[in-house]
PDB file of N, CA, C, O and CB in Angstrom:
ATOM      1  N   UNK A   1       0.853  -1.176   0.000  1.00  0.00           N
ATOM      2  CA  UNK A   1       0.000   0.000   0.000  1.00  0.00           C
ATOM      3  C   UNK A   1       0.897   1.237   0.000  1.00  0.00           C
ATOM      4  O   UNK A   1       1.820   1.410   0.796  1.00  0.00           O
ATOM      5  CB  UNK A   1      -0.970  -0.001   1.230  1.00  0.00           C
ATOM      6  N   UNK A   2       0.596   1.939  -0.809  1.00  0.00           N
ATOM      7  CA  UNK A   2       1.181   3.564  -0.933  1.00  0.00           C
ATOM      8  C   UNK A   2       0.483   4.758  -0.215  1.00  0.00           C
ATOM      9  O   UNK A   2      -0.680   4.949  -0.572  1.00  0.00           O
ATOM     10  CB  UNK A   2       1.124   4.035  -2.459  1.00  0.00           C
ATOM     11  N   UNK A   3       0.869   5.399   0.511  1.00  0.00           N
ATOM     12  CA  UNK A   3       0.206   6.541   0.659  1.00  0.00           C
ATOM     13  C   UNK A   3       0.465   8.045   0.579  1.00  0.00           C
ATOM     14  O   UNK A   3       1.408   8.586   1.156  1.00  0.00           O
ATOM     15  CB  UNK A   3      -0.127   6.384   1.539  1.00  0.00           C
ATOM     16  N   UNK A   4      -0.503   8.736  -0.232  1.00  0.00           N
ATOM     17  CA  UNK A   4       0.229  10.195  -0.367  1.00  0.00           C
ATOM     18  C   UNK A   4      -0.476  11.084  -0.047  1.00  0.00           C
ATOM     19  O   UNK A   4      -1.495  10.672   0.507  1.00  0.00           O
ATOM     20  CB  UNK A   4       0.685  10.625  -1.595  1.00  0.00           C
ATOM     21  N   UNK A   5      -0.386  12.602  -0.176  1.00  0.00           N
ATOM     22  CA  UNK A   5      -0.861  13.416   0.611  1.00  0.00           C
ATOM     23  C   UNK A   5      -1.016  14.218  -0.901  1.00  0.00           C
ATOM     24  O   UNK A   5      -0.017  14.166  -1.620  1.00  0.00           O
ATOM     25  CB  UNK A   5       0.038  13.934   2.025  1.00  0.00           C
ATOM     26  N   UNK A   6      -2.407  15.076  -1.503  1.00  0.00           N
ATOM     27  CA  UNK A   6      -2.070  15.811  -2.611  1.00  0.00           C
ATOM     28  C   UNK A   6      -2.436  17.397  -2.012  1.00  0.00           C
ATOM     29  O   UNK A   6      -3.574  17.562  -1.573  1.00  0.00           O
ATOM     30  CB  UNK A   6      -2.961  15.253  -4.031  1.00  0.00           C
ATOM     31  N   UNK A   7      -1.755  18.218  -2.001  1.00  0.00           N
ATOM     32  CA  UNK A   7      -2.296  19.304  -1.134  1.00  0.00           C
ATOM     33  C   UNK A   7      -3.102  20.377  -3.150  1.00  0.00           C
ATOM     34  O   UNK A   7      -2.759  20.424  -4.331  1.00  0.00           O
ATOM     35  CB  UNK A   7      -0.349  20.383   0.276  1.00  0.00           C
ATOM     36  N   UNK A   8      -4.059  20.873  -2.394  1.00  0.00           N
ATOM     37  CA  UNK A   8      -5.064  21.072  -3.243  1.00  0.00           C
ATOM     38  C   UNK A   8      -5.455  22.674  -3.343  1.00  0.00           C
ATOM     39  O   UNK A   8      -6.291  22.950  -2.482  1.00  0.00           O
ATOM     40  CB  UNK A   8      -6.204  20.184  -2.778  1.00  0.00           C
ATOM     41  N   UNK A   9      -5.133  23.643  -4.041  1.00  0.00           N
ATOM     42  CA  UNK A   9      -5.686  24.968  -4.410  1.00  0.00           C
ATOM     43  C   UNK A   9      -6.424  25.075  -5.170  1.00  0.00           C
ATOM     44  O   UNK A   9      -6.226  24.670  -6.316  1.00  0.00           O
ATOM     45  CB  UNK A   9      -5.035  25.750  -4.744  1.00  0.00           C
ATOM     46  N   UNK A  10      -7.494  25.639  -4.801  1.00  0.00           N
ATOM     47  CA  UNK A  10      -8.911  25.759  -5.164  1.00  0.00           C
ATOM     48  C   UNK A  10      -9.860  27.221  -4.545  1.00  0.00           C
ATOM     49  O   UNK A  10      -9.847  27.411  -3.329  1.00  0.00           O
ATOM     50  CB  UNK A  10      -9.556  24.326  -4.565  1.00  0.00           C
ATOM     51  N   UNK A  11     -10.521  28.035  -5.309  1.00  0.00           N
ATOM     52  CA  UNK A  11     -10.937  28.973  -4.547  1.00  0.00           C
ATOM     53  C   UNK A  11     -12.576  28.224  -4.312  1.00  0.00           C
ATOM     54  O   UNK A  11     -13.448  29.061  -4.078  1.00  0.00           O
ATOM     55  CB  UNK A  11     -10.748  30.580  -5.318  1.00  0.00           C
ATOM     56  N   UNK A  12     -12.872  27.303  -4.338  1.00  0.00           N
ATOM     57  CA  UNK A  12     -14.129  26.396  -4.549  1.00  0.00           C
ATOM     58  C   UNK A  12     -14.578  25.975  -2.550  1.00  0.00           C
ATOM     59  O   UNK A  12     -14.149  24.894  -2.147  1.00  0.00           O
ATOM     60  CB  UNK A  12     -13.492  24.588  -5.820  1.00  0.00           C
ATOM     61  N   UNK A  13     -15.088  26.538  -1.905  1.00  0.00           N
ATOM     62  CA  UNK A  13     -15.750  26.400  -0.660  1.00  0.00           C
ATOM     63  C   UNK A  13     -15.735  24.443  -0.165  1.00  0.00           C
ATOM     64  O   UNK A  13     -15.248  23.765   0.740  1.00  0.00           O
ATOM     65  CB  UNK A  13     -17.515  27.178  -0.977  1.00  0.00           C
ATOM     66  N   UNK A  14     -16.494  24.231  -1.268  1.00  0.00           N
ATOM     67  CA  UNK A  14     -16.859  22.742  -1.156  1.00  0.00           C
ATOM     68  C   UNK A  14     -15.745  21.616  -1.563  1.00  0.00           C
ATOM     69  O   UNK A  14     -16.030  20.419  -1.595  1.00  0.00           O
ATOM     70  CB  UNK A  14     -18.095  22.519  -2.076  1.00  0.00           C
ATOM     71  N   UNK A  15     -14.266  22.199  -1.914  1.00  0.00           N
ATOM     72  CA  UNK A  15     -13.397  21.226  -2.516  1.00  0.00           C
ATOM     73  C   UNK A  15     -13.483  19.628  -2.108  1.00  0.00           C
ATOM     74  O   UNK A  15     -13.579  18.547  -2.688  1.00  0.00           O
ATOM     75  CB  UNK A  15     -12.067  21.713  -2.220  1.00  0.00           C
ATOM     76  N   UNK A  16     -13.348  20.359  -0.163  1.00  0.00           N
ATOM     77  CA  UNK A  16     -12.820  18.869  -0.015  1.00  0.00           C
ATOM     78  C   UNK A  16     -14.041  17.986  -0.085  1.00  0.00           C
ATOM     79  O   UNK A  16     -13.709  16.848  -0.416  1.00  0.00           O
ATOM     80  CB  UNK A  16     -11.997  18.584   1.438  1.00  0.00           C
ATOM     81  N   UNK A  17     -14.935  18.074   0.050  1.00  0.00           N
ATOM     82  CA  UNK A  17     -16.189  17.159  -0.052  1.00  0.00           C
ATOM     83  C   UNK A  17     -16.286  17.110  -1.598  1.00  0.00           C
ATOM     84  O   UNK A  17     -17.362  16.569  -1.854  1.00  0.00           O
ATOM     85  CB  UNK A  17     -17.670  17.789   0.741  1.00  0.00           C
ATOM     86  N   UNK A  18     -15.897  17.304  -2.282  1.00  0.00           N
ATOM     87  CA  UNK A  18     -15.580  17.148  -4.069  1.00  0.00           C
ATOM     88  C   UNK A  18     -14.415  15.676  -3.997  1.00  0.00           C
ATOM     89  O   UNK A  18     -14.701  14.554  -4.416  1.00  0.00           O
ATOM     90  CB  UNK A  18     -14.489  19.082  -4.957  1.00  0.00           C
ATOM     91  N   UNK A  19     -13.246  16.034  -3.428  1.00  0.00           N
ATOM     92  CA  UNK A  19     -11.676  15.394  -3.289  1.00  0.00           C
ATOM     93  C   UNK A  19     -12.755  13.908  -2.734  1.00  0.00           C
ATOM     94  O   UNK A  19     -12.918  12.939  -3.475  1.00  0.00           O
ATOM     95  CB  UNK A  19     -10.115  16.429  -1.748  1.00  0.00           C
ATOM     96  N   UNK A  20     -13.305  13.997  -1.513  1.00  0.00           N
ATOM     97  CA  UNK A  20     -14.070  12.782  -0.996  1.00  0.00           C
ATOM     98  C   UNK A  20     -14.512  11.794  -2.029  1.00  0.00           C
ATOM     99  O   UNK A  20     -14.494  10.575  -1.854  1.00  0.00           O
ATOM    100  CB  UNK A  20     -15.294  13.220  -0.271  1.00  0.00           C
ATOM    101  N   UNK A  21     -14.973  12.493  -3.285  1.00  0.00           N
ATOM    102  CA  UNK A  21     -15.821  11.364  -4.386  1.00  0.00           C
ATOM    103  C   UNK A  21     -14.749  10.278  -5.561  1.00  0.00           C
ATOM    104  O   UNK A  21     -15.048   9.435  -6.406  1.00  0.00           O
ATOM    105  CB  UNK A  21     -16.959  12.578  -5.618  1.00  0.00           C
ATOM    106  N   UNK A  22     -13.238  10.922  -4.992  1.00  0.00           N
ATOM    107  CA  UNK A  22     -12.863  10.504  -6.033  1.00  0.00           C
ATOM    108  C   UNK A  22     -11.855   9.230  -5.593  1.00  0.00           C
ATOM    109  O   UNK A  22     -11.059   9.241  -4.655  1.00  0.00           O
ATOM    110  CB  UNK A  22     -12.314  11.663  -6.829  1.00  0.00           C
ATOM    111  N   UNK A  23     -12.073   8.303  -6.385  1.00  0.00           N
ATOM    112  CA  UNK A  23     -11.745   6.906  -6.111  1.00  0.00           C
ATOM    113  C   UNK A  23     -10.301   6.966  -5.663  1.00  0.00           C
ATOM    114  O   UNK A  23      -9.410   7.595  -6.235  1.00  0.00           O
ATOM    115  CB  UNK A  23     -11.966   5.936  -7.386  1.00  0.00           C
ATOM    116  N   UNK A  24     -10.139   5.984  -4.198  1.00  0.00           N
ATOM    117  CA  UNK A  24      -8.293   6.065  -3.815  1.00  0.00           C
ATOM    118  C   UNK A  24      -8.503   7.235  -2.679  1.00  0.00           C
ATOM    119  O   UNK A  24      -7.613   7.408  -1.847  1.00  0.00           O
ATOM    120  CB  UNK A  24      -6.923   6.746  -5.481  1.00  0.00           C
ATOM    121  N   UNK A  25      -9.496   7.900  -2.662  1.00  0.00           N
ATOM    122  CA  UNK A  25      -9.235   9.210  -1.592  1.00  0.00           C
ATOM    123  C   UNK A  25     -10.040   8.503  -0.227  1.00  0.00           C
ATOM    124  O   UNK A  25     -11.269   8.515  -0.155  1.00  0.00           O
ATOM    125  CB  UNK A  25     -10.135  11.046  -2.228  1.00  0.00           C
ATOM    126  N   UNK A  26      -9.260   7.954   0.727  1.00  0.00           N
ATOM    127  CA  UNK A  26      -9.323   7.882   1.918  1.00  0.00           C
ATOM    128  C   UNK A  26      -9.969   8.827   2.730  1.00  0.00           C
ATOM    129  O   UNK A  26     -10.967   8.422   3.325  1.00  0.00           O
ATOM    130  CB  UNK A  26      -8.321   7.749   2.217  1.00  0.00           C
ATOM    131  N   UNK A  27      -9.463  10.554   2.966  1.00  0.00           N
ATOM    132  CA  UNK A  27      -9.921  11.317   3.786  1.00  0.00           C
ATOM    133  C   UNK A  27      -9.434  12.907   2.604  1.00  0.00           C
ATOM    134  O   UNK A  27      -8.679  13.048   1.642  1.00  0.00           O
ATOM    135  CB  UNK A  27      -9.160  10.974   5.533  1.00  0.00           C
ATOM    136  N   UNK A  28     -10.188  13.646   3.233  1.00  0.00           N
ATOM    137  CA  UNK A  28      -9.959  14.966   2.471  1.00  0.00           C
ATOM    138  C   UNK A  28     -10.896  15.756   3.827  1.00  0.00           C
ATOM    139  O   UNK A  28     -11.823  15.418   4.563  1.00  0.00           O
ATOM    140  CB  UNK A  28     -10.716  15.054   0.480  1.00  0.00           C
ATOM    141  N   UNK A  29      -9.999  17.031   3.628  1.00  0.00           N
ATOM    142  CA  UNK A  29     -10.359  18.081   4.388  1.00  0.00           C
ATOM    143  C   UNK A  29     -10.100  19.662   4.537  1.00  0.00           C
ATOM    144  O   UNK A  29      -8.910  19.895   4.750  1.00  0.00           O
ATOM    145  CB  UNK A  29     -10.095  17.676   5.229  1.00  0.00           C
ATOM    146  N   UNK A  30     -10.810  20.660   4.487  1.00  0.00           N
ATOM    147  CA  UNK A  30     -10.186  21.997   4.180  1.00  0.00           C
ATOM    148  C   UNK A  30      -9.063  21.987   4.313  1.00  0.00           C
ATOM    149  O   UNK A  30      -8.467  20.918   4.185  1.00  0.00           O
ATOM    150  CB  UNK A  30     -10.539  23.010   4.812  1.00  0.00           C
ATOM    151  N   UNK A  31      -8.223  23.422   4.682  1.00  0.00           N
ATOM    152  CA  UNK A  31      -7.272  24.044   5.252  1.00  0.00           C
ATOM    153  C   UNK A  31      -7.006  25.157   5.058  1.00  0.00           C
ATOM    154  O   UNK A  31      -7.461  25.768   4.092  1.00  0.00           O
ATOM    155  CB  UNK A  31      -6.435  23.599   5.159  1.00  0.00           C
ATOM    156  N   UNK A  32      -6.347  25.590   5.778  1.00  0.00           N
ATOM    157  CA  UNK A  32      -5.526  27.537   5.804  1.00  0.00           C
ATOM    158  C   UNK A  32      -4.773  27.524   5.125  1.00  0.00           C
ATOM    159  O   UNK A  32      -4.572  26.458   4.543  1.00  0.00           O
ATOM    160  CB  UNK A  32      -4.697  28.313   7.046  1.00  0.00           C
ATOM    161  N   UNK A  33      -3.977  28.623   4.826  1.00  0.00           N
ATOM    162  CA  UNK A  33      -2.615  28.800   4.388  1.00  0.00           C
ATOM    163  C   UNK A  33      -2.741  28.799   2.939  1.00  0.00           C
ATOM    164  O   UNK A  33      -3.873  28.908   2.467  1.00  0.00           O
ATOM    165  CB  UNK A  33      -1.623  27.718   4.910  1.00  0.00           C
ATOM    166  N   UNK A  34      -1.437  28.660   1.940  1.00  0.00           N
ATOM    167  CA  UNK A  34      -1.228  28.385   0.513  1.00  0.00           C
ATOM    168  C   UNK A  34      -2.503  27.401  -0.018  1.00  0.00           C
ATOM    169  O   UNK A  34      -3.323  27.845  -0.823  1.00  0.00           O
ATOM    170  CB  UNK A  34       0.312  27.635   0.313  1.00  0.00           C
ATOM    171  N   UNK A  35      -2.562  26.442   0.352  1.00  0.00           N
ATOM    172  CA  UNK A  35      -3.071  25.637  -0.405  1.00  0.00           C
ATOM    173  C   UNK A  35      -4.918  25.303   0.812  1.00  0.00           C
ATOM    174  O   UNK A  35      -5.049  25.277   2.035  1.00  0.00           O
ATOM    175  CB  UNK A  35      -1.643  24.185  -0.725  1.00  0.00           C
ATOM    176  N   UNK A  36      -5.846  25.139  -0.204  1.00  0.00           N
ATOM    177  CA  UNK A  36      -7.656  25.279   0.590  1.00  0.00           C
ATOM    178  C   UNK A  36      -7.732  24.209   0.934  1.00  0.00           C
ATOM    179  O   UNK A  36      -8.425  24.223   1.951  1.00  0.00           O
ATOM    180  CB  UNK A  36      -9.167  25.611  -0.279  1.00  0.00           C
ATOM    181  N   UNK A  37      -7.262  22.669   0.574  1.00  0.00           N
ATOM    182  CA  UNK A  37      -7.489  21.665   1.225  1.00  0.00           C
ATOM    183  C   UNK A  37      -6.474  20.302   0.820  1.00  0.00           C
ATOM    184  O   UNK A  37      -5.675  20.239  -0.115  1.00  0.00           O
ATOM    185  CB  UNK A  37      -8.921  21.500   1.041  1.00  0.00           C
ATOM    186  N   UNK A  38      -6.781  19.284   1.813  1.00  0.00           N
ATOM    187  CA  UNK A  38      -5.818  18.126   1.271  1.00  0.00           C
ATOM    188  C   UNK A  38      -7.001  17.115   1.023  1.00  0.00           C
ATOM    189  O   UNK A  38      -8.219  17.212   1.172  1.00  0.00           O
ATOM    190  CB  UNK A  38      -4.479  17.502   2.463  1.00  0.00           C
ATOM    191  N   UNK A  39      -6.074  15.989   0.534  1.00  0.00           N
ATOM    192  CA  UNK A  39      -6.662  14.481  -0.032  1.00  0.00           C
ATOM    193  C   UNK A  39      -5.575  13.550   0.485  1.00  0.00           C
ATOM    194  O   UNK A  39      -4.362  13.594   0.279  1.00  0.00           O
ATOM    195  CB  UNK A  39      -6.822  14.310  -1.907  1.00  0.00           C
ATOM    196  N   UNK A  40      -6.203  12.807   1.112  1.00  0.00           N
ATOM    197  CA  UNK A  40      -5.266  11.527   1.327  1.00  0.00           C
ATOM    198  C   UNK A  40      -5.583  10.480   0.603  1.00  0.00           C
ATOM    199  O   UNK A  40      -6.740  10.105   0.793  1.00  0.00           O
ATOM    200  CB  UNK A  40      -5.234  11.011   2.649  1.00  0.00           C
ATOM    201  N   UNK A  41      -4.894   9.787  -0.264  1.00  0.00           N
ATOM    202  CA  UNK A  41      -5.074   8.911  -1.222  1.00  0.00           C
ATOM    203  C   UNK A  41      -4.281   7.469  -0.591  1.00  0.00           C
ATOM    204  O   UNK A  41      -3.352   7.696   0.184  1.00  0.00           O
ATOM    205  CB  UNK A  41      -4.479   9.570  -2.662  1.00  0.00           C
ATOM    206  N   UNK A  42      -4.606   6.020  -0.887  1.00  0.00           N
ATOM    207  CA  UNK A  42      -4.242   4.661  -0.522  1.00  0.00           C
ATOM    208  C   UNK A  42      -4.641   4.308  -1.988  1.00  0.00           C
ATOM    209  O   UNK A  42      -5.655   4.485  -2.663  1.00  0.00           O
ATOM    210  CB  UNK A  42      -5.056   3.854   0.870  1.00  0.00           C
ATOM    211  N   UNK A  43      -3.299   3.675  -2.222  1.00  0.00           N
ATOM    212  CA  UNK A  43      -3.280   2.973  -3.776  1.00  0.00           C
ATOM    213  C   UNK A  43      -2.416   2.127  -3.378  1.00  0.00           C
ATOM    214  O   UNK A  43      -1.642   2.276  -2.433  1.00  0.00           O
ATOM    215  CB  UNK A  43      -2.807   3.819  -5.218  1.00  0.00           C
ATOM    216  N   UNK A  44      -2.562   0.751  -4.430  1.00  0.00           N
ATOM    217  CA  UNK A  44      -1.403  -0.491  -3.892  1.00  0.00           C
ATOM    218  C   UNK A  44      -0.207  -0.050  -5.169  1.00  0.00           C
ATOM    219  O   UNK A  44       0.833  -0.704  -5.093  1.00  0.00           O
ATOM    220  CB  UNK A  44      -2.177  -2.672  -4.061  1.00  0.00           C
ATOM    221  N   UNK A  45      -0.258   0.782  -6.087  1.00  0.00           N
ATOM    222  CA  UNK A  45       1.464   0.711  -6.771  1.00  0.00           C
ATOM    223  C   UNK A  45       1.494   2.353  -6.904  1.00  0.00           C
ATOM    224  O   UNK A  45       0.519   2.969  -7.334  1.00  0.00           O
ATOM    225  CB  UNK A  45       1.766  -0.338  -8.737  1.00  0.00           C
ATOM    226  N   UNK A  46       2.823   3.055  -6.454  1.00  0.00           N
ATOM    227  CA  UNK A  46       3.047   4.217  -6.783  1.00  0.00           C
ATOM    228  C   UNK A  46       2.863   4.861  -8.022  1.00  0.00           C
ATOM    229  O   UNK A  46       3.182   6.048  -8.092  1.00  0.00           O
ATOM    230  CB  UNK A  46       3.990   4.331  -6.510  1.00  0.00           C
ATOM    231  N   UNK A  47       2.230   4.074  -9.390  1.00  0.00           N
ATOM    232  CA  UNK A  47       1.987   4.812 -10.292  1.00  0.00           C
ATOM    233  C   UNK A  47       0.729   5.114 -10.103  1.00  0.00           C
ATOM    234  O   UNK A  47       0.458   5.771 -11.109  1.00  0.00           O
ATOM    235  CB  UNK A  47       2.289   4.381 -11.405  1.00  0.00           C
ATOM    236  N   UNK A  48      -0.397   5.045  -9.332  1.00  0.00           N
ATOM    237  CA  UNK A  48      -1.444   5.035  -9.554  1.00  0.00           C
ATOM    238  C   UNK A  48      -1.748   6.654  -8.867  1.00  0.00           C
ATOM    239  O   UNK A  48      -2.750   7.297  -9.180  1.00  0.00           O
ATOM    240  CB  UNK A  48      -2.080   3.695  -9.060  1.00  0.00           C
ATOM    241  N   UNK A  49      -0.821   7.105  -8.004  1.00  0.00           N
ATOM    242  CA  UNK A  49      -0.861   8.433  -7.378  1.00  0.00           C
ATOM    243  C   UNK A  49      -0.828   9.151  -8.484  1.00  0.00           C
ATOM    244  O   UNK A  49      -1.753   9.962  -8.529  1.00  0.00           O
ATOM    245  CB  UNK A  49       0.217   8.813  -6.383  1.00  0.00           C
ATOM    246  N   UNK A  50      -0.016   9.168  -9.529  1.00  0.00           N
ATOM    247  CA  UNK A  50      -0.390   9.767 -10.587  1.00  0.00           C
ATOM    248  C   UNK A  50      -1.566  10.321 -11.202  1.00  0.00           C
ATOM    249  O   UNK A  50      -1.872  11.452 -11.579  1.00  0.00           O
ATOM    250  CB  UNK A  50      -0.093   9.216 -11.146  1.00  0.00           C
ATOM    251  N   UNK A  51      -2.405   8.684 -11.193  1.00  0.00           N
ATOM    252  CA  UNK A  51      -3.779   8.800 -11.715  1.00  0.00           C
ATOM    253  C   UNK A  51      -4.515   9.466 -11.344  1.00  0.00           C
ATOM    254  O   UNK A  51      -5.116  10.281 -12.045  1.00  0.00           O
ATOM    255  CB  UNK A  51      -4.389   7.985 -11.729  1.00  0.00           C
ATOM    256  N   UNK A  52      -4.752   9.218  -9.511  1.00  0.00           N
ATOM    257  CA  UNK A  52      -5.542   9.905  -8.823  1.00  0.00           C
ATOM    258  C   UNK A  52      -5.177  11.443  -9.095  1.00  0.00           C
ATOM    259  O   UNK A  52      -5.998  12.004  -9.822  1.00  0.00           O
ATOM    260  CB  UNK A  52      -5.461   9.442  -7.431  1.00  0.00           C
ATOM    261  N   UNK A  53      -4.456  11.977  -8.799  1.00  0.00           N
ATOM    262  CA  UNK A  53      -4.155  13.200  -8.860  1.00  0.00           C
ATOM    263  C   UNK A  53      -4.499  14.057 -10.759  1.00  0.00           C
ATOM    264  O   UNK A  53      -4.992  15.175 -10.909  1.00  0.00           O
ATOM    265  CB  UNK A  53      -2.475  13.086  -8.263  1.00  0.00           C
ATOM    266  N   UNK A  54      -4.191  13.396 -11.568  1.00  0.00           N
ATOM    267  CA  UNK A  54      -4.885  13.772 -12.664  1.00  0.00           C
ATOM    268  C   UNK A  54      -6.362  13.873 -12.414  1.00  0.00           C
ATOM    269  O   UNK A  54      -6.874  14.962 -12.674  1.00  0.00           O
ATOM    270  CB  UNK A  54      -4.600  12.886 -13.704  1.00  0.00           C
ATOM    271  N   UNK A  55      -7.229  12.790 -11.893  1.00  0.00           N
ATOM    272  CA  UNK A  55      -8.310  13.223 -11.843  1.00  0.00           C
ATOM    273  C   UNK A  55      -8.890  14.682 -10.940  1.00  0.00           C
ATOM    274  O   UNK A  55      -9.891  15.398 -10.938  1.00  0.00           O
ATOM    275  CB  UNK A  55      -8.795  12.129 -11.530  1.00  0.00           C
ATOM    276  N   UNK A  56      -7.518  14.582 -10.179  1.00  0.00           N
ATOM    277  CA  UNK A  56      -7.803  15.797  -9.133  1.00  0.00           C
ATOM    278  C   UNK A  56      -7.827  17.034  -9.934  1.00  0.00           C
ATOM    279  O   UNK A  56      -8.690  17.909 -10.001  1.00  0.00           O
ATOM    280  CB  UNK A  56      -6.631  15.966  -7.918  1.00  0.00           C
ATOM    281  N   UNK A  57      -7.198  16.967 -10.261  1.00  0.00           N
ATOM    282  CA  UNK A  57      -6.959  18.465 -11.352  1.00  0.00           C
ATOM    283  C   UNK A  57      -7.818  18.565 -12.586  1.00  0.00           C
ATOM    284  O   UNK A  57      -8.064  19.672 -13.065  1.00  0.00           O
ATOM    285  CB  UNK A  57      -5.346  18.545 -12.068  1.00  0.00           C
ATOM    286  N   UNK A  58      -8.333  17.337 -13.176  1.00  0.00           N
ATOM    287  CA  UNK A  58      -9.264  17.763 -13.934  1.00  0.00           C
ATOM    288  C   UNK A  58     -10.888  18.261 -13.075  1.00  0.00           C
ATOM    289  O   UNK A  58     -11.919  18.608 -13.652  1.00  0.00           O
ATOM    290  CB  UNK A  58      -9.349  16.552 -14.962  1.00  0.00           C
ATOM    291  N   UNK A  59     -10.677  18.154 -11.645  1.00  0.00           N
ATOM    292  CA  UNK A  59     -12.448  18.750 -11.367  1.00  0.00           C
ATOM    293  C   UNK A  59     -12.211  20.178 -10.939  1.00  0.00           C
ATOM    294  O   UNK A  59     -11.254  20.804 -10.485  1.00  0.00           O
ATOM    295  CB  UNK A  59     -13.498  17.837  -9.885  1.00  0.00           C
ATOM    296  N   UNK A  60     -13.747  20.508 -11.338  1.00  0.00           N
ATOM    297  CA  UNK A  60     -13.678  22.151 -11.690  1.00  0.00           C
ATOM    298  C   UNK A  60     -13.489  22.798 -10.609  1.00  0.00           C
ATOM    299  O   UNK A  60     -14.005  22.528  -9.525  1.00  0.00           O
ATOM    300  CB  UNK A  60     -14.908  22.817 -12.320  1.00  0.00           C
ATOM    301  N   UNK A  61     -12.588  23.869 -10.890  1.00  0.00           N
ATOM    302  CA  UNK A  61     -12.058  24.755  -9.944  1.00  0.00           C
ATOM    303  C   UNK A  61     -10.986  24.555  -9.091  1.00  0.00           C
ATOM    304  O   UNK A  61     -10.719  25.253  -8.113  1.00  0.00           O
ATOM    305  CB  UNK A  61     -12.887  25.038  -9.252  1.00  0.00           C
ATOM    306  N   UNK A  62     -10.257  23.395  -9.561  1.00  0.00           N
ATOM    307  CA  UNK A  62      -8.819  23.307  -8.931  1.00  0.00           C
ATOM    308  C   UNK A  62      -8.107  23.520  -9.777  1.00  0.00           C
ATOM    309  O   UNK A  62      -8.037  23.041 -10.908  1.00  0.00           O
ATOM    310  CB  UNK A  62      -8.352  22.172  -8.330  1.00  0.00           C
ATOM    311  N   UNK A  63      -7.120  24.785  -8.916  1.00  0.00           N
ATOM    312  CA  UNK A  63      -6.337  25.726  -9.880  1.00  0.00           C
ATOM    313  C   UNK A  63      -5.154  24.794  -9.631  1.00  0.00           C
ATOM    314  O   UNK A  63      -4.929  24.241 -10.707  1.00  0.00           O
ATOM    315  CB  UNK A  63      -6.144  27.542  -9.488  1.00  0.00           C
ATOM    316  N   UNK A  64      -4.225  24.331  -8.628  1.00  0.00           N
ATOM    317  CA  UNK A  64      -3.218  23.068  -8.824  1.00  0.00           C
ATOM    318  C   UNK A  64      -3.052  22.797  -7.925  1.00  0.00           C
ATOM    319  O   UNK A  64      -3.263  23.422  -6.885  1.00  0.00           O
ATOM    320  CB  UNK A  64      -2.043  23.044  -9.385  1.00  0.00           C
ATOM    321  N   UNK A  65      -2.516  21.527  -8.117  1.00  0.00           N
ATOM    322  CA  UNK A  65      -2.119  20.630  -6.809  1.00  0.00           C
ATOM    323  C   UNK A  65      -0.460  20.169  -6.294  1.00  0.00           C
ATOM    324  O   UNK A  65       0.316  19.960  -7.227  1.00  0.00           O
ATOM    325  CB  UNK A  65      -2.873  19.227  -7.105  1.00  0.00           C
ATOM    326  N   UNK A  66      -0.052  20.049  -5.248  1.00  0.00           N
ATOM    327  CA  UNK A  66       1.175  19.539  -4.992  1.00  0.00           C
ATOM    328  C   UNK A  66       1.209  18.107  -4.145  1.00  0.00           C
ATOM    329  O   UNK A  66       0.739  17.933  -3.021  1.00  0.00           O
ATOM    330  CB  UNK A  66       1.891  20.624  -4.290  1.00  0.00           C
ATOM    331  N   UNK A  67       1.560  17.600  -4.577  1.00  0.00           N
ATOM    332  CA  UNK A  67       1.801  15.939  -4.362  1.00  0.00           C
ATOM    333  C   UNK A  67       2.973  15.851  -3.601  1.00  0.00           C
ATOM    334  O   UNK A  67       3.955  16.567  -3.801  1.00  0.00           O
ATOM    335  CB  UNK A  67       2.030  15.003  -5.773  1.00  0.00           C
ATOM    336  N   UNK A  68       2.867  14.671  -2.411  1.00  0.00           N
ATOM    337  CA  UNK A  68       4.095  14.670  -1.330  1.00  0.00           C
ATOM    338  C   UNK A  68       3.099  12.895  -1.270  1.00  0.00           C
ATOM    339  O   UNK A  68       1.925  12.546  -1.144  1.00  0.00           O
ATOM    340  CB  UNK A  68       4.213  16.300   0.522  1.00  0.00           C
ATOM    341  N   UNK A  69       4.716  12.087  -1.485  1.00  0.00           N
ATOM    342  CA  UNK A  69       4.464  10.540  -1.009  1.00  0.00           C
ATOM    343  C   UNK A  69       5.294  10.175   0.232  1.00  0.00           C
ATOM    344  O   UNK A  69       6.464  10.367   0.564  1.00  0.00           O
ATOM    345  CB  UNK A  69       4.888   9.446  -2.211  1.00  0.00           C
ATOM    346  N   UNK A  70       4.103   9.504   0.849  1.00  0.00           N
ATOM    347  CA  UNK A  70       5.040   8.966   2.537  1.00  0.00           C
ATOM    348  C   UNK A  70       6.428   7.896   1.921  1.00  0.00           C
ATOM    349  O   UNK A  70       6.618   6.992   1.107  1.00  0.00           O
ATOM    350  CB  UNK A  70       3.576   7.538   3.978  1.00  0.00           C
ATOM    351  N   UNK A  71       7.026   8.556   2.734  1.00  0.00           N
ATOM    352  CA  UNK A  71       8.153   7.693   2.786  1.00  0.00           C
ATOM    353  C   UNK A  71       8.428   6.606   4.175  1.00  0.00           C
ATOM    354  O   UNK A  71       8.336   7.076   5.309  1.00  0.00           O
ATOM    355  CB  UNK A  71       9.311   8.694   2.640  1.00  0.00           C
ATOM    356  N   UNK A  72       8.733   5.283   3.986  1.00  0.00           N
ATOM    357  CA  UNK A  72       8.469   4.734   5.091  1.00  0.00           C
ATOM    358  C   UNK A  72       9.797   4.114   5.257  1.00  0.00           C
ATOM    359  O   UNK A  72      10.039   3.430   6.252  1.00  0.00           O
ATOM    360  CB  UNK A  72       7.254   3.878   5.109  1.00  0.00           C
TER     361      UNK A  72
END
């Protein structure tokens, strides 16, 4: 199992309950600062963080995302 963290900019109120629908996303939740919310994603091969995160960026109103994988 892989796990990563995609931190998410969006001027969109409702992101993280958006981030929630999308397959691989474990937990999602606002936040302060640079970036409006995160996604925690569980995938079994590190290419698939990829995937997820493309889909992240194609839903409306996420202006971009930054991706950070646990290192164990």
């Amino acid at each position: 199992m892989v796990r990563a963290i995609i931190l998410v900019k969006s001027p969109k109120k409702l992101i993280a309950a958006r981030l929630r629908k999308v397959t691989s996303v474990s937990d999602s939740f606002p936040t302060s600062g640079q970036f409006d919310a995160v996604a925690i994603i569980d995938v079994e091969q590190l290419f698939q963080i990829k995937e997820v995160a493309n889909q992240i960026q194609k839903i409306n109103g996420v202006d971009r995302t930054e991706t950070m994988v646990e290192v164990q």
